[in-house]
C-alpha positions in Angstrom: -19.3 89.1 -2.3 -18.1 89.4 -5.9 -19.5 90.8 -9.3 -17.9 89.7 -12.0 -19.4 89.5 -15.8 -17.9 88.7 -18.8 -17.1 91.2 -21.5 -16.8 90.8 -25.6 -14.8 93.7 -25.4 -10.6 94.1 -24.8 -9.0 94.6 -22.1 -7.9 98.3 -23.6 -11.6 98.6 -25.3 -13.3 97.8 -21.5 -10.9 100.6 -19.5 -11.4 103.5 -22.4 -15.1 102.7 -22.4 -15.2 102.9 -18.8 -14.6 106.1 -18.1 -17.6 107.7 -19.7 -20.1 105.1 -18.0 -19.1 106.1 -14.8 -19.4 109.9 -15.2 -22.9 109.1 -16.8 -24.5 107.3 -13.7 -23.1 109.9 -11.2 -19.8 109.0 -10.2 -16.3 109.9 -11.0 -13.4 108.0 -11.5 -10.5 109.2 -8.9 -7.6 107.0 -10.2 -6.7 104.5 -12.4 -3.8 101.6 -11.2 -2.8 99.2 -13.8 -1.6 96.9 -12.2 -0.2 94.3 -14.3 1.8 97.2 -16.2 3.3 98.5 -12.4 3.9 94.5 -11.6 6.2 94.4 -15.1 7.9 97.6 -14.6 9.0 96.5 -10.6 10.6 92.4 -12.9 7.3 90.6 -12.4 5.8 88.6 -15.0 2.4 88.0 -15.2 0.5 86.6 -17.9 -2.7 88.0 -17.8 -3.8 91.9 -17.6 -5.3 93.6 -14.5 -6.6 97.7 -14.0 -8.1 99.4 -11.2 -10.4 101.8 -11.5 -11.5 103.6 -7.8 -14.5 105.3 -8.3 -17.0 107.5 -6.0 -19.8 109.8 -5.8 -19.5 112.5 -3.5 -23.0 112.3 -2.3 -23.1 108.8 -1.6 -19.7 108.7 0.2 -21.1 111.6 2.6 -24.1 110.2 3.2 -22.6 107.1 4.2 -19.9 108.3 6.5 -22.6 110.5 8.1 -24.2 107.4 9.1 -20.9 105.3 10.5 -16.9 106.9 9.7 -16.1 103.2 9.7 -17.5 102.7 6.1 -14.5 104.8 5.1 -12.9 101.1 5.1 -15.2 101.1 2.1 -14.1 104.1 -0.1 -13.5 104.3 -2.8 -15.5 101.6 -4.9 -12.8 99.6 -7.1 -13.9 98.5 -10.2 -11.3 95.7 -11.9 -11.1 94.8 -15.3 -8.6 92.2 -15.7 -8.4 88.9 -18.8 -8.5 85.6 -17.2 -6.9 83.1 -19.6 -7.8 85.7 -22.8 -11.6 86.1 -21.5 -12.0 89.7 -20.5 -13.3 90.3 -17.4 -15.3 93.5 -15.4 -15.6 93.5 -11.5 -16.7 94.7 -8.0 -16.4 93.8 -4.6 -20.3 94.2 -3.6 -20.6 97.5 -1.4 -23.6 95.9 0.5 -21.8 93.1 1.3 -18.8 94.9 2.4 -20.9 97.7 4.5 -22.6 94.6 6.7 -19.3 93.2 7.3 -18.0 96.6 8.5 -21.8 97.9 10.7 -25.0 97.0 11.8 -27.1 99.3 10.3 -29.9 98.8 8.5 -30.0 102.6 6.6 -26.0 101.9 6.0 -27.9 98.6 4.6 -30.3 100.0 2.7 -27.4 103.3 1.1 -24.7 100.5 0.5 -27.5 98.4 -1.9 -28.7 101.3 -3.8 -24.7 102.3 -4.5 -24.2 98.6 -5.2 -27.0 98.5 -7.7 -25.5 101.6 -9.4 -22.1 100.2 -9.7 -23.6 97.1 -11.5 -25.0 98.9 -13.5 -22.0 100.6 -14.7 -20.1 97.0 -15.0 -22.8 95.7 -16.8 -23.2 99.5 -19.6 -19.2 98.6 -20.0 -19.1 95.1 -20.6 
């Protein structure tokens, strides 16, 4: 269900050298949510840092709601890079996982793992 890899990288190095992956490989990045920054700001403390990154490619998001509207539940891709006790860390909750929770459908199958393997790709360019 989860992709997560290490990185050698910061947590600031990882989210600037994001950006750039993303747009290589096809997709676009649609917002950024820092969320350990919007968790200070509202009197939370948290020790460790966590961003948000929701990510798409217009083609693939088409072709999949052409197949089911349900895998709307499934847009955009989220891409997390958070530190876990100083270790930075890169993320994804795994499209094809989440499509065959969502339909039965083996071309949603089939769309879901080729956006999957593009998005671990990207994790694994930025780490």
């Amino acid at each position: 269900m989860f992709y997560i890899v290490e990185s050698s990288k910061s947590f600031y190095e990882a989210n600037l050298d994001l950006a750039p992956v993303v747009e290589r490989l096809g997709f676009v990045v649609l917002h950024r949510q820092d969320i350990g920054e919007t968790l200070q700001r509202r009197g939370v403390e948290i020790d460790e840092e966590h961003a948000v990154h929701e990510v798409i490619n217009y083609r693939y998001a088409a072709d999949l709601l052409a197949l089911d509207m349900r895998l709307a539940l499934d847009l955009p891709w989220r891409i997390a890079i958070f530190t876990d006790n100083g270790a930075t860390r890169i993320g994804l909750l795994r499209p094809a996982a989440l499509a065959a929770l969502l339909v039965d459908n083996p071309a949603a199958a089939r769309l879901a793992a080729e956006i999957e393997a593009k998005l671990v790709m990207i994790v694994d360019e930025t780490r």
